[in-house]
N, C-alpha and C positions, 0 to 999 in steps of 0.2 A: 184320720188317725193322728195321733198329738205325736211329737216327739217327746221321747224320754231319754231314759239313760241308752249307753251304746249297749244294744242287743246282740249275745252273741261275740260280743268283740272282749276278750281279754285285755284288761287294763295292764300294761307292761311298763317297767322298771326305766324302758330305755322311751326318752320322750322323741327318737327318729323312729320309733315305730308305731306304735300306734297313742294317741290321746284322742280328746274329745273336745268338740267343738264350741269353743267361749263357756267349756261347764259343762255343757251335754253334746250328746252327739246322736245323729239320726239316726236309725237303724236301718233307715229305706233310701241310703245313697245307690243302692245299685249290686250287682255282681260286680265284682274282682274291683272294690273300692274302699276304702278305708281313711279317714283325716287324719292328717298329720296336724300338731298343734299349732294353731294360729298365732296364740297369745293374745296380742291386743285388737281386737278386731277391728279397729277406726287406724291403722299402718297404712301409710300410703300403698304399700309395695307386701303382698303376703302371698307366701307358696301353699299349698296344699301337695302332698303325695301321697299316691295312691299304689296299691302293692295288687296284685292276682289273684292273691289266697284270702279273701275276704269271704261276708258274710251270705247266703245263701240260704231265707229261709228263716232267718237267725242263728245260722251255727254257720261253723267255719268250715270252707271246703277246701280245695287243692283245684279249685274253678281255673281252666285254662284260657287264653286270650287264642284268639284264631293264628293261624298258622303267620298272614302277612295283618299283623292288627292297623284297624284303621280307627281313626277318631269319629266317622261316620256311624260306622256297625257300635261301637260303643256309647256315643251319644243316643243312639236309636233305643240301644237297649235300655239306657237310664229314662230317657222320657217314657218310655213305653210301659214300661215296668215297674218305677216309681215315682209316677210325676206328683200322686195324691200324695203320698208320702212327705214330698219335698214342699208343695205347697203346704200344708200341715205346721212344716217345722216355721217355714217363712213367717205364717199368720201367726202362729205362737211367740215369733222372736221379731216384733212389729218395726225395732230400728234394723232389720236388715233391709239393705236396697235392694233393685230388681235392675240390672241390666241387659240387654241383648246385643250381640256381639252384633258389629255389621256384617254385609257380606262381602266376600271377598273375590278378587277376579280370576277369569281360570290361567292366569297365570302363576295362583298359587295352589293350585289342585295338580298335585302330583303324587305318583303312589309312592309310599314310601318301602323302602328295602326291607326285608328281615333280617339283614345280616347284622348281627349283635352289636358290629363296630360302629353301626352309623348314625348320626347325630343329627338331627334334622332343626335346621335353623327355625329360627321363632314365629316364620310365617310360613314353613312347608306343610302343617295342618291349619288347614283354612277354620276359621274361628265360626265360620254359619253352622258348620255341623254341629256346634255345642251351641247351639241359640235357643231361644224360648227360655225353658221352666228346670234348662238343664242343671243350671248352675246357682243358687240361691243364698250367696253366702256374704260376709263382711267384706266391702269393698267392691270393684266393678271391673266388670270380664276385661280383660285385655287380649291376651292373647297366649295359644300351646305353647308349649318349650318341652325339650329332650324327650322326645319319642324314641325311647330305646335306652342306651347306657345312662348312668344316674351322673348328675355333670357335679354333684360332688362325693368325697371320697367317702363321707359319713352317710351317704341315701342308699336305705336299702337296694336290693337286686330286684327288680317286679319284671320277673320271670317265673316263666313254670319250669320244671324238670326236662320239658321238649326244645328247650332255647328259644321259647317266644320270647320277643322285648314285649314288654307293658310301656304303662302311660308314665311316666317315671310324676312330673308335676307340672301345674296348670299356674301360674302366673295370672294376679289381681293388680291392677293399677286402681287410683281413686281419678285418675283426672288422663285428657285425651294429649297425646304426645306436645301436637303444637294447637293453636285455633286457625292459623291458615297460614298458607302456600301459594306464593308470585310466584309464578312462571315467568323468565325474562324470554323478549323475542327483540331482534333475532337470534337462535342461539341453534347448534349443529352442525351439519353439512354443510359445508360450500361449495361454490360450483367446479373448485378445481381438486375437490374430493370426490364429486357426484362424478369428474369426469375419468378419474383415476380409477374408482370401483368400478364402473360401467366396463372400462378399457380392460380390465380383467377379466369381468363376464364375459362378454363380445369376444374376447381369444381366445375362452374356451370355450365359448358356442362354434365360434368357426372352427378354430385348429383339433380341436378336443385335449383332453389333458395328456398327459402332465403341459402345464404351460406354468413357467420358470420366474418369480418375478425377483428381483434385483430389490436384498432391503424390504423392511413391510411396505407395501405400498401406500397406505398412510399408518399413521401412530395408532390405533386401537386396535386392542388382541381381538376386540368382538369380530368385528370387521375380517382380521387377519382366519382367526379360524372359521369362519364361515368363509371364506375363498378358498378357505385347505378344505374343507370338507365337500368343495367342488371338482377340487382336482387342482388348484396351483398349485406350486411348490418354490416355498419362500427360501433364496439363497444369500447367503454373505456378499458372495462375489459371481462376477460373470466365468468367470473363470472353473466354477463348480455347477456349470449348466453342459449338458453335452452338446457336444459338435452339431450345428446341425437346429437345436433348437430354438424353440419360439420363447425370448426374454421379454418382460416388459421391465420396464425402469419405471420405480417410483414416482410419485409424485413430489418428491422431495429435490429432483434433479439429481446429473450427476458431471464429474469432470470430462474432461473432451478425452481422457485416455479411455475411458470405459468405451465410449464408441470404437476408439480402434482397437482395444480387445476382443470386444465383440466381436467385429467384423472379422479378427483373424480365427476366429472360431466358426465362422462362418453362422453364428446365429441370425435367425430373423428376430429382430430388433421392432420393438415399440414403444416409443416414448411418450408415456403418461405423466410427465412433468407438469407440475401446472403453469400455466401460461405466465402468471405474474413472475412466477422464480427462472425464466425463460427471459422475462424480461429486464430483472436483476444479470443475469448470467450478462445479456447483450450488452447493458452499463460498464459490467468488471470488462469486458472486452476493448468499449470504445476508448475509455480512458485506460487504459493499461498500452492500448496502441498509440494513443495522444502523447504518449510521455507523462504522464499523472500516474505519481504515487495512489495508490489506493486504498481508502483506509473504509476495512466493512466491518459495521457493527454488529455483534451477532453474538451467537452460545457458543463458543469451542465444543466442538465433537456430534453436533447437531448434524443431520444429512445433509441439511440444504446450504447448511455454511461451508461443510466438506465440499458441494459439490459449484460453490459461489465462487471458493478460496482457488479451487481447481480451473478456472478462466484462466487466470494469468497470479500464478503461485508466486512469480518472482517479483510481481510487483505490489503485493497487496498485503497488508499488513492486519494483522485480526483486533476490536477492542471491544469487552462487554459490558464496562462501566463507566462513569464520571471520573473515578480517580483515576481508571488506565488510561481516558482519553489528557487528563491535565498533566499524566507522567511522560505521553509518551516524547517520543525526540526522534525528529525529523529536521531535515536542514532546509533553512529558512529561503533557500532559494530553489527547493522542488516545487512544483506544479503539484496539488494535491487536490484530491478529490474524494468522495466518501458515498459509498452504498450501503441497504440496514438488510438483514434477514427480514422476509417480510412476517412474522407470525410473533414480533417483539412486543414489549408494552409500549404504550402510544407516546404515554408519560415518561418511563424512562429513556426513550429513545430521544425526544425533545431535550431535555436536559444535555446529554451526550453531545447532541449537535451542537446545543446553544455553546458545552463549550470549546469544542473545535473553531467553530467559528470564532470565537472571542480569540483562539491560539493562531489559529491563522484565517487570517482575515478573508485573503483570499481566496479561500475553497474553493470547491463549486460542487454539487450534490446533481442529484438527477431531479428532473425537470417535473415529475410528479414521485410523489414520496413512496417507497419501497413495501412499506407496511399496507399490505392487502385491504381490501375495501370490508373481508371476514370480519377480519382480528379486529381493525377499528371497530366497526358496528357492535361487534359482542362485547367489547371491554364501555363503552358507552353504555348498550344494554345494564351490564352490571353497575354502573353506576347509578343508572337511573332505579334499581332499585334499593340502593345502601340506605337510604331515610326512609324506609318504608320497612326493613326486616333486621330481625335481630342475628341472621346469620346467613350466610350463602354457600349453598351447597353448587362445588363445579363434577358435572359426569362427561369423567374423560381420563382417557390412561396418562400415567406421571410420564410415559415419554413423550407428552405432547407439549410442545413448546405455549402452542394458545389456550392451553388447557391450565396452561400452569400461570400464565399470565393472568388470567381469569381470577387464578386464587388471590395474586398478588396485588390485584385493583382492591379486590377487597379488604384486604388488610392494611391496605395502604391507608384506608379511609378508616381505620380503627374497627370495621365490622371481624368477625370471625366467621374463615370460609373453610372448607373440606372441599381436597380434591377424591372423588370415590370413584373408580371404573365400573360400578353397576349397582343395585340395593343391597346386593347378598355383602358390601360394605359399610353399611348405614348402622349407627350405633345411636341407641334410644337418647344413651347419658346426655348426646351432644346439645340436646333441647331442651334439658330440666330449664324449667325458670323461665324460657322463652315460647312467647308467642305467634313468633311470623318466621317461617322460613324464606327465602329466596331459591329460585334452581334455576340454572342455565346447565350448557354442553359447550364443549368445545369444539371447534370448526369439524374435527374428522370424528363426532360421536354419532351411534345411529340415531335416531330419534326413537324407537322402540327401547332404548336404555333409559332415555327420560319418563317416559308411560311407567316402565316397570319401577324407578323409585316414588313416581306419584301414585301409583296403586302401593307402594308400602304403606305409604301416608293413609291412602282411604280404607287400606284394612285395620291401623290405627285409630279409625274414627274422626277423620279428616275430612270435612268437607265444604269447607270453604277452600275451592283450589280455584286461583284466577289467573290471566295472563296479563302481562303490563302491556300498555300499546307499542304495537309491530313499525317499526318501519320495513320499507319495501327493498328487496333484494331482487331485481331480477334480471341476475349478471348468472350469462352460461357459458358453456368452453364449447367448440366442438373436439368429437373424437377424434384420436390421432387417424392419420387419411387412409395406416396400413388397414383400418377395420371400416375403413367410410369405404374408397372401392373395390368391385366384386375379389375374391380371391381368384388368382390366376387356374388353380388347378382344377375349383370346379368349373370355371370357365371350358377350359381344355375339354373335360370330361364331355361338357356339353354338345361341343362340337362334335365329337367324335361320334 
């Protein structure tokens, strides 16, 4: 059957509701479907909307969309029902292309709500279900958009009288978001994160919940609510945990007064500190008892500088830049010495020293460098990919110190980086123009947060996704000793 003119469809005064497609329009798109005007059909970027009360048969009906509408049950119906149709129009209008969406992973098959408010981002209808013979129009399938309210103020309502949402409109691109995607390695968890989340699990397997933890216990909200959804319960202070109970302390450390609040509260206490910032903590110690001023490099209001500062408060002085280390003033006959937060940049912290040492000559620093064996490797990683991509993308929350250092390697070197906390952040604009993405994670991100923005990428038609070469990380912590021997009370129990 040829296409003709729009069959059935009322040519209307208002061009957001109904027109016709490049001049004619199909009459075999389907129930509850109707084109909005394309105009120029070679647009990089073209909507189509679609309204409920469309053609059936050729005459108009008040045709309803199912109760919870899926882009499945509607796709099925348009192939099923007019696929002749559609091929018809295709063969007739010979410079249309033909694309097929790829498929996408089930981490973007989810159902979606009826509830009229909700707005289902650009990959919550997975694009397979619109594949094959579905779609045959100027330009190439990209990808759904607004299932449910119309995302502008001028698109009609494509609703029936029962408050179904409809397909509001379906997004065309001509060209695939990027051509490829570096994976950097090593890039994620480290070992004194792997040992921090573990020491959370572990207390609530033994103790069962509520178990109390002091501060997130690392920086990612992923992370943080999937341990609430276990049963922790994340506090400001020790002092807002009840009598009696089981705290863990961060991996971020803390000052030596938290222990004996603790303790006057009679909590059972476990320290998930990581080992390295444990070992920072011991430095602020030696030299603060040596007679040595101490000067630590670090972020003001960061936990682990809170809990660095808290060693010996009285003799340690905070600095986070080149200019506050050339401002500061200190008398030229102190003994001085200097420790760094360990999750700094590699680069700016070298600068800072070089000029300490130039101020006074005599320093003396600790005996191996502060900045974790992590943070170095992943700001490396990322360098090693900056001649190779037009941007780097870092996955990990803004309150993470090596997350953010991540961004700042990169732009140091003139590339352009985004820090995102998951894909449902990822914005198409950031890649016009460009061909090579880079991804890394920051030390406390899970590694299922990186999978889920590289499946954005392969449901955009992505498929060159590579890793750049790994080196080897294989440094562990053990658990703190409270969850390594037996618990006293099933012991007890046993005996008895």
């Amino acid at each position: 059957m040829a296409c003709g003119a729009a069959s059935g469809i009322d040519r209307r005064a208002d061009e957001d509701q109904w027109s016709h497609l490049g001049g004619t329009a199909c009459g075999k798109f389907g129930n509850n479907l109707a084109a909005h005007r394309i105009g120029d059909e070679r647009r990089a970027d073209q909507t189509l909307s679609f309204d409920p009360r469309a053609q059936r048969n050729g005459k108009l009906t008040d045709a309803r969309l199912p109760r919870q509408p899926r882009a499945f049950s509607l796709a099925r119906e348009i192939r099923h029902e007019h696929r002749e149709g559609v091929r018809e129009c295709s063969r007739e209008r010979k410079h249309v292309r033909t694309r097929h969406a790829e498929p996408v992973d089930e981490y973007d098959r989810r159902a979606l709500s009826n509830d009229d408010g909700v707005h289902a981002r650009p990959h919550d209808v997975a694009p397979d279900a619109l594949h094959n013979e579905c779609f045959w129009f100027a330009g190439q399938f990209a990808d759904i958009r607004h299932f449910g309210r119309p995302s502008r103020p001028h698109a009609r309502r494509a609703s029936s009288d029962r408050g179904d949402a409809g397909l509001d409109s379906v997004r065309f691109r001509s060209a695939d978001v990027v051509k490829k995607v570096i994976v950097a390695a090593p890039r994620g968890f480290c070992a004194g994160v792997v040992r921090a989340v573990e020491t959370v699990e572990r207390a609530l397997s033994r103790y069962g919940p509520p178990v109390y933890v002091r501060h997130q216990i690392v920086h990612n909200s992923h992370v943080v609510r999937d341990l609430e959804r276990r049963g922790a319960v994340f506090v400001d202070s020790e002092e807002d945990v009840p009598e009696g109970a089981v705290l863990v302390l961060a991996a971020h450390g803390v000052a030596p007064t938290v222990y004996s609040k603790a303790d006057s509260r009679s909590l059972r206490t476990i320290d998930a500190t990581c080992p390295l910032v444990t070992k920072v903590h011991g430095e602020a110690r030696r030299f603060a008892d040596e007679g040595y001023r101490v000067i630590l490099i670090g972020h003001a209001g960061h936990d682990e500088v809170a809990g660095t500062m808290g060693q010996a408060p009285e003799a340690t002085v905070l600095i986070e830049t080149a200019s506050q280390a050339r401002a500061l003033e200190l008398r030229e006959t102190e003994r001085i010495a200097f420790v760094t937060q360990t999750t700094l940049s590699v680069d700016e912290t070298a600068e800072i020293v070089a000029v300490l040492r130039a101020r006074f000559p005599s320093i003396v620093g600790p005996r191996k460098e502060d900045i974790c064996y992590a943070t170095t490797n992943r700001q490396k990683a990322v360098k090693g990919l900056l001649g190779q991509v037009d941007v780097v993308l870092v996955v990990g929350s803004r309150e993470s110190s090596n997350s953010n250092r991540l961004v700042e390697t990169a732009r140091a070197a003139g590339v352009a980086a985004y820090l995102v906390e998951d894909r449902n952040q990822l914005e198409e604009r950031w890649f016009d123009g460009l061909e090579t993405v880079g991804i890394t994670a920051g030390a406390s991100t899970p590694e299922q947060l990186v999978q889920g923005v590289l499946a954005w990428f392969r449901a955009r038609r992505v498929t060159d996704i590579r890793s750049s070469a790994a080196s080897d990380e294989d440094v562990s912590f053990k658990l703190p000793r409270e969850l390594v021997a037996p618990p006293a009370r099933r012991a007890s129990l046993a005996l008895t």
